[in-house]
C-alpha positions as a LaTeX table, in Angstrom:
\begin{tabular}{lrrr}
\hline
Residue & $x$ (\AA) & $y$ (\AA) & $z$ (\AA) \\
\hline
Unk1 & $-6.13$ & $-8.39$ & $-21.98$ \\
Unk2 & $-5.87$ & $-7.70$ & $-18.19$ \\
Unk3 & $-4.51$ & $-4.27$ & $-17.64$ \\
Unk4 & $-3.62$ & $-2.50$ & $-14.08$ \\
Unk5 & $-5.06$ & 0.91 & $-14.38$ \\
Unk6 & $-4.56$ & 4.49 & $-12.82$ \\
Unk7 & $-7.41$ & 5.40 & $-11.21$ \\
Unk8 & $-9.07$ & 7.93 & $-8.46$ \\
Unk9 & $-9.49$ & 6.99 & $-4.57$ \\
Unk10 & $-12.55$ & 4.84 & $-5.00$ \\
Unk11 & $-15.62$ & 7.22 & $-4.17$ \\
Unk12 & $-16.80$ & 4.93 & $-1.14$ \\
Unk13 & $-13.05$ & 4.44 & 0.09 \\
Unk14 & $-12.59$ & 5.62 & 3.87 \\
Unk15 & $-8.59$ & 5.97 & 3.24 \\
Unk16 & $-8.46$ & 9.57 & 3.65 \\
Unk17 & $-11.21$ & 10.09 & 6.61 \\
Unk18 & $-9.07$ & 12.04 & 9.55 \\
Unk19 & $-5.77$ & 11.83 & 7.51 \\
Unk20 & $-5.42$ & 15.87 & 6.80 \\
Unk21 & $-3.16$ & 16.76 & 4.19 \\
Unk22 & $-2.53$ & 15.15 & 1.13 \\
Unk23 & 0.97 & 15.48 & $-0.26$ \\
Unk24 & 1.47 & 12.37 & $-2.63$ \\
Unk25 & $-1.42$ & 10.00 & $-4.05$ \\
Unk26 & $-1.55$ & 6.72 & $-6.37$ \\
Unk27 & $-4.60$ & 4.57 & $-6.65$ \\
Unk28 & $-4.31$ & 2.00 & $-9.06$ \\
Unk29 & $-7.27$ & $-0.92$ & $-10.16$ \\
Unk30 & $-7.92$ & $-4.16$ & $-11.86$ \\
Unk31 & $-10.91$ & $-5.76$ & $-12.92$ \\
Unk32 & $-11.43$ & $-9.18$ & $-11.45$ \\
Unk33 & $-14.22$ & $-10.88$ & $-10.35$ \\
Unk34 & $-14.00$ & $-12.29$ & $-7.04$ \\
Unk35 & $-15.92$ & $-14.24$ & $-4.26$ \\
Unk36 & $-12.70$ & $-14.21$ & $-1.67$ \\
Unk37 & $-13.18$ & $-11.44$ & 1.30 \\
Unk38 & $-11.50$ & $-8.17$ & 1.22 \\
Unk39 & $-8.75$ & $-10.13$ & 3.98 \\
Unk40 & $-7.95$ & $-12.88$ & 1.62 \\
Unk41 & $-7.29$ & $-10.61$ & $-0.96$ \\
Unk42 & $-5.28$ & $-8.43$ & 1.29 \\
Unk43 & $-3.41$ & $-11.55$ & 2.36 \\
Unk44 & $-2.45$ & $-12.70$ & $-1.16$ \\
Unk45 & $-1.40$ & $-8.75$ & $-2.43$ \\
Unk46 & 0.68 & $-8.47$ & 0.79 \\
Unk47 & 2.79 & $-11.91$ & 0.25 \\
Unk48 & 5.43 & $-9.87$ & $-1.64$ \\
Unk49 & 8.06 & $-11.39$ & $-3.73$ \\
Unk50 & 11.46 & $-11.66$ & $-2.74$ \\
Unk51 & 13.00 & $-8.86$ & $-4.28$ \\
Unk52 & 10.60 & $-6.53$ & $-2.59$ \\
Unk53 & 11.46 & $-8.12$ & 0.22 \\
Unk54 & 14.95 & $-7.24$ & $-0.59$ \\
Unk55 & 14.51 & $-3.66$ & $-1.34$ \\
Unk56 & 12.49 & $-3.07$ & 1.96 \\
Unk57 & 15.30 & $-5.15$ & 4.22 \\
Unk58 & 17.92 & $-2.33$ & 2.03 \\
Unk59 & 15.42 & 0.44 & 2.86 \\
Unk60 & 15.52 & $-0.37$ & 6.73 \\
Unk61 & 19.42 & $-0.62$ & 6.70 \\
Unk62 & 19.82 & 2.74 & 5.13 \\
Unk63 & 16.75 & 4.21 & 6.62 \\
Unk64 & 17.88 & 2.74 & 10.60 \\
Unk65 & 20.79 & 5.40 & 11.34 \\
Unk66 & 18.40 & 7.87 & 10.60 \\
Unk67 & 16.08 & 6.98 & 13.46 \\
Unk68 & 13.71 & 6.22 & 10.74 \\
Unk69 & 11.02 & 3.03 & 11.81 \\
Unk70 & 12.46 & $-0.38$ & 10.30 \\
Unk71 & 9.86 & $-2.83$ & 9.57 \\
Unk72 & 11.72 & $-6.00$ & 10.34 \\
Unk73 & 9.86 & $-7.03$ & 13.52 \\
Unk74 & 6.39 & $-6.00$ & 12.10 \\
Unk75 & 6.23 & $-8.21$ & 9.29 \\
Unk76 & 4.60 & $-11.28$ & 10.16 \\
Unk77 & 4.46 & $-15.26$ & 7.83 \\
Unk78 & 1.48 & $-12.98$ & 5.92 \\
Unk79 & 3.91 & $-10.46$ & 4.62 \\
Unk80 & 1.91 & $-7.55$ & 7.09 \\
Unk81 & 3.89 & $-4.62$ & 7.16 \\
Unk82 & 1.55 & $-1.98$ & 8.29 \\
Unk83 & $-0.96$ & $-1.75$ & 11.48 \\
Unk84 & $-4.37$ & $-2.34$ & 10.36 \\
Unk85 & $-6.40$ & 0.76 & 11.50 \\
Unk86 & $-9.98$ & 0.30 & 9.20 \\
Unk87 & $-11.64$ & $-3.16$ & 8.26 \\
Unk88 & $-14.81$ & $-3.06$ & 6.56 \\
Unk89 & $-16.51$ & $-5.36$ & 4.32 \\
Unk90 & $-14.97$ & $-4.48$ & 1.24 \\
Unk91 & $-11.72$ & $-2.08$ & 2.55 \\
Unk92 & $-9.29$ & $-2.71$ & 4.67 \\
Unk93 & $-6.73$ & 0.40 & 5.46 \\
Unk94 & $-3.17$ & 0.07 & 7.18 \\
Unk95 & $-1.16$ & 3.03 & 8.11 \\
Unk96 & 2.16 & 4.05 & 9.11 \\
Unk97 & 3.61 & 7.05 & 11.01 \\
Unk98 & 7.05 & 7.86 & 11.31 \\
Unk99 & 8.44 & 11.21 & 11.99 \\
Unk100 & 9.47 & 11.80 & 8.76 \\
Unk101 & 6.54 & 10.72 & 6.93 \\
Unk102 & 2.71 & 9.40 & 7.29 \\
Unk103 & 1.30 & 6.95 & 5.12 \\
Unk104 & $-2.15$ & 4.90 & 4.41 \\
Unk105 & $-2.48$ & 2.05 & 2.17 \\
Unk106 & $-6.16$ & 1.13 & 1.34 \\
Unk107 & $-7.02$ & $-2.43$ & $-0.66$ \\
Unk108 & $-10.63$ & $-1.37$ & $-1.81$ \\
Unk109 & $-13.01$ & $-4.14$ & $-3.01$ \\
Unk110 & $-15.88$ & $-2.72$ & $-5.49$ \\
Unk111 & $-17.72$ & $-6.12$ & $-6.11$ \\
Unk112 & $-20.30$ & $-4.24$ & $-8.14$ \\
Unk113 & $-17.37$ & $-3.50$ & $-10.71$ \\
Unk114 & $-15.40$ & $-6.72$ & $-10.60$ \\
Unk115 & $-12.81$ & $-3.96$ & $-9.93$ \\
Unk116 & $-9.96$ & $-4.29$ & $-6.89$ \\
Unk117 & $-8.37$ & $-1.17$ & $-6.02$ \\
Unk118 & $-4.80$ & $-0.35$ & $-4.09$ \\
Unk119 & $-4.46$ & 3.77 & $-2.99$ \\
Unk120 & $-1.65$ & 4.94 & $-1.08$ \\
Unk121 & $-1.81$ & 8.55 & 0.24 \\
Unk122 & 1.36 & 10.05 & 1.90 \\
Unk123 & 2.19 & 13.03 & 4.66 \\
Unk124 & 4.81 & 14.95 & 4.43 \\
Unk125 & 5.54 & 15.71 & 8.11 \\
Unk126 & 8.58 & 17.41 & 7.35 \\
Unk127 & 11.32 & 18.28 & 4.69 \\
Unk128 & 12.79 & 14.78 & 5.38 \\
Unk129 & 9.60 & 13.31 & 4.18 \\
Unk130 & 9.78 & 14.87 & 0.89 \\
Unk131 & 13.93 & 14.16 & 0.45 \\
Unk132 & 12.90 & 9.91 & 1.79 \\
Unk133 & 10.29 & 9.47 & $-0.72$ \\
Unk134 & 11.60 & 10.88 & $-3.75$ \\
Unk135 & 14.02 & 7.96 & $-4.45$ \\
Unk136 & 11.40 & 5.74 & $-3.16$ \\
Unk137 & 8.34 & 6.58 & $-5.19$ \\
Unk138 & 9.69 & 4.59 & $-8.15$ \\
Unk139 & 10.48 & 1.32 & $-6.01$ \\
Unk140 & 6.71 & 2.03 & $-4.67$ \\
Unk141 & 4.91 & 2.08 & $-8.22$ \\
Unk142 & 7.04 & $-0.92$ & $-9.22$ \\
Unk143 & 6.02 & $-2.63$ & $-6.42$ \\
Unk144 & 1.83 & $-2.29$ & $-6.25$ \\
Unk145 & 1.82 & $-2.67$ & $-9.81$ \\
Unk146 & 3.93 & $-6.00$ & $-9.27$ \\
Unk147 & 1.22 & $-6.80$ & $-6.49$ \\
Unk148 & $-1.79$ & $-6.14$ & $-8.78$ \\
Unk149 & 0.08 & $-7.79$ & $-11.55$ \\
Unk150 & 0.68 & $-11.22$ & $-9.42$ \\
Unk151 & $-3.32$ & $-10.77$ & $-8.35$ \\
Unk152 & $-4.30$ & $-10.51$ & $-12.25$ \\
Unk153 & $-2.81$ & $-14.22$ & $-12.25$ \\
Unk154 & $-4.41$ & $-15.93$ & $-9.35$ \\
\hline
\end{tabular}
Protein backbone atom coordinates (compact mmCIF):
# COMPACT_ATOMS: atom_id res chain seq x y z
CA UNK A 1 0.00 0.00 0.00
CA UNK A 2 1.20 3.55 -0.95
CA UNK A 3 1.43 5.64 2.13
CA UNK A 4 2.40 9.59 2.38
CA UNK A 5 4.82 9.76 5.18
CA UNK A 6 6.18 12.39 7.78
CA UNK A 7 9.51 12.82 7.28
CA UNK A 8 12.75 15.22 7.97
CA UNK A 9 13.98 18.06 5.40
CA UNK A 10 15.75 15.73 3.04
CA UNK A 11 19.56 15.84 4.11
CA UNK A 12 20.70 17.22 0.55
CA UNK A 13 17.61 19.72 0.41
CA UNK A 14 18.82 23.49 -0.05
CA UNK A 15 15.25 24.78 1.39
CA UNK A 16 16.57 26.28 4.41
CA UNK A 17 20.10 27.78 3.01
CA UNK A 18 19.84 31.78 3.94
CA UNK A 19 16.24 31.40 5.35
CA UNK A 20 17.19 32.18 9.27
CA UNK A 21 14.73 31.20 11.65
CA UNK A 22 12.63 28.38 11.67
CA UNK A 23 9.25 28.80 13.31
CA UNK A 24 6.94 26.05 11.68
CA UNK A 25 8.16 22.88 9.58
CA UNK A 26 6.35 19.84 7.65
CA UNK A 27 8.16 17.64 5.22
CA UNK A 28 6.22 14.94 4.05
CA UNK A 29 7.41 11.84 1.30
CA UNK A 30 6.25 9.13 -0.96
CA UNK A 31 7.97 6.46 -2.57
CA UNK A 32 7.63 6.45 -6.31
CA UNK A 33 9.79 5.67 -8.87
CA UNK A 34 10.11 8.14 -11.47
CA UNK A 35 11.94 9.09 -14.78
CA UNK A 36 9.93 12.68 -15.16
CA UNK A 37 12.30 15.85 -14.09
CA UNK A 38 11.99 17.49 -10.81
CA UNK A 39 9.72 20.43 -13.11
CA UNK A 40 7.28 17.92 -14.36
CA UNK A 41 6.73 16.71 -11.12
CA UNK A 42 6.46 20.15 -9.73
CA UNK A 43 4.01 20.91 -12.51
CA UNK A 44 1.66 17.97 -11.83
CA UNK A 45 1.79 18.54 -7.58
CA UNK A 46 1.07 22.26 -8.26
CA UNK A 47 -2.22 21.65 -10.60
CA UNK A 48 -4.37 21.80 -7.43
CA UNK A 49 -7.88 20.68 -7.31
CA UNK A 50 -10.66 22.90 -7.23
CA UNK A 51 -11.46 23.11 -3.78
CA UNK A 52 -7.98 24.23 -2.97
CA UNK A 53 -8.44 26.50 -5.37
CA UNK A 54 -11.43 27.57 -3.50
CA UNK A 55 -9.97 27.84 -0.13
CA UNK A 56 -6.96 29.96 -1.44
CA UNK A 57 -9.48 32.45 -3.63
CA UNK A 58 -11.43 32.58 0.35
CA UNK A 59 -7.96 33.05 1.89
CA UNK A 60 -7.15 36.14 -0.44
CA UNK A 61 -10.67 37.71 0.19
CA UNK A 62 -10.27 37.57 3.90
CA UNK A 63 -6.58 37.97 3.89
CA UNK A 64 -6.88 41.39 1.16
CA UNK A 65 -8.22 44.07 3.81
CA UNK A 66 -5.45 43.17 5.79
CA UNK A 67 -2.86 44.35 3.29
CA UNK A 68 -1.90 40.79 3.26
CA UNK A 69 -0.37 39.57 -0.59
CA UNK A 70 -3.36 37.86 -2.63
CA UNK A 71 -2.19 35.37 -5.03
CA UNK A 72 -4.75 35.86 -7.75
CA UNK A 73 -2.51 37.46 -10.41
CA UNK A 74 0.47 35.08 -9.65
CA UNK A 75 -1.07 31.94 -10.43
CA UNK A 76 -0.49 31.05 -13.86
CA UNK A 77 -2.55 27.79 -16.40
CA UNK A 78 0.30 25.59 -14.23
CA UNK A 79 -1.31 26.30 -10.93
CA UNK A 80 2.28 28.42 -9.86
CA UNK A 81 1.64 30.23 -6.88
CA UNK A 82 5.00 30.99 -5.55
CA UNK A 83 8.28 32.70 -7.24
CA UNK A 84 10.71 30.11 -8.02
CA UNK A 85 13.98 31.15 -6.22
CA UNK A 86 16.24 27.52 -6.43
CA UNK A 87 16.13 24.95 -9.42
CA UNK A 88 18.42 22.18 -9.30
CA UNK A 89 18.38 18.85 -10.75
CA UNK A 90 16.40 17.15 -8.33
CA UNK A 91 14.83 20.39 -6.07
CA UNK A 92 13.13 23.04 -7.00
CA UNK A 93 12.26 25.76 -4.04
CA UNK A 94 9.55 28.65 -4.29
CA UNK A 95 9.16 31.21 -1.65
CA UNK A 96 6.94 33.79 -0.46
CA UNK A 97 7.34 36.94 1.68
CA UNK A 98 4.71 38.91 3.01
CA UNK A 99 4.94 41.12 5.98
CA UNK A 100 3.24 38.99 8.09
CA UNK A 101 4.85 35.84 7.27
CA UNK A 102 7.85 34.11 5.13
CA UNK A 103 7.51 30.91 3.60
CA UNK A 104 9.56 28.20 1.34
CA UNK A 105 8.12 25.29 -0.28
CA UNK A 106 10.75 22.72 -1.53
CA UNK A 107 9.58 19.57 -4.00
CA UNK A 108 12.78 17.37 -3.36
CA UNK A 109 13.48 14.48 -5.80
CA UNK A 110 15.75 11.58 -4.12
CA UNK A 111 15.92 9.23 -7.25
CA UNK A 112 18.25 6.97 -5.29
CA UNK A 113 15.14 6.26 -2.92
CA UNK A 114 12.27 6.22 -5.37
CA UNK A 115 11.22 8.74 -2.67
CA UNK A 116 9.55 12.44 -3.63
CA UNK A 117 9.56 14.81 -0.91
CA UNK A 118 7.33 18.24 -0.24
CA UNK A 119 8.87 20.57 2.99
CA UNK A 120 7.43 23.76 3.82
CA UNK A 121 9.30 25.92 6.41
CA UNK A 122 7.59 29.14 7.70
CA UNK A 123 8.80 32.75 9.33
CA UNK A 124 7.14 34.27 11.68
CA UNK A 125 7.92 37.94 10.95
CA UNK A 126 5.64 39.12 13.42
CA UNK A 127 2.73 38.29 15.91
CA UNK A 128 0.38 38.44 12.86
CA UNK A 129 2.27 35.61 11.38
CA UNK A 130 1.65 33.36 14.19
CA UNK A 131 -2.38 34.55 14.66
CA UNK A 132 -2.62 33.95 10.13
CA UNK A 133 -1.27 30.56 10.24
CA UNK A 134 -2.84 28.97 13.05
CA UNK A 135 -6.25 28.52 11.31
CA UNK A 136 -4.36 27.83 8.23
CA UNK A 137 -2.00 25.04 9.17
CA UNK A 138 -4.84 22.49 8.97
CA UNK A 139 -6.06 23.66 5.36
CA UNK A 140 -2.07 23.41 4.60
CA UNK A 141 -1.58 19.62 5.76
CA UNK A 142 -4.85 18.78 4.01
CA UNK A 143 -3.72 20.19 1.10
CA UNK A 144 0.13 18.64 0.41
CA UNK A 145 -1.11 15.50 1.59
CA UNK A 146 -4.01 15.85 -1.11
CA UNK A 147 -1.06 16.81 -3.59
CA UNK A 148 1.12 13.77 -2.68
CA UNK A 149 -2.00 11.72 -2.55
CA UNK A 150 -3.11 12.73 -6.35
CA UNK A 151 0.89 12.07 -7.27
CA UNK A 152 0.64 8.41 -5.60
CA UNK A 153 -2.03 7.91 -8.54
CA UNK A 154 -0.36 9.18 -11.61
Amino acid sequence: MKKILKSDIPQKSVISINFGKIDYCDSYRITKATNETIEQITENLFKLPKWAVLLMNLRNSLTKPFGLKADENNKDEKGSYFTIIEKIENEIIMEENDKHLNFRISVFIDKELSCIHLTTIVHYNNIGGKLYFFPVKPFHKIIVKSMLRRELKR
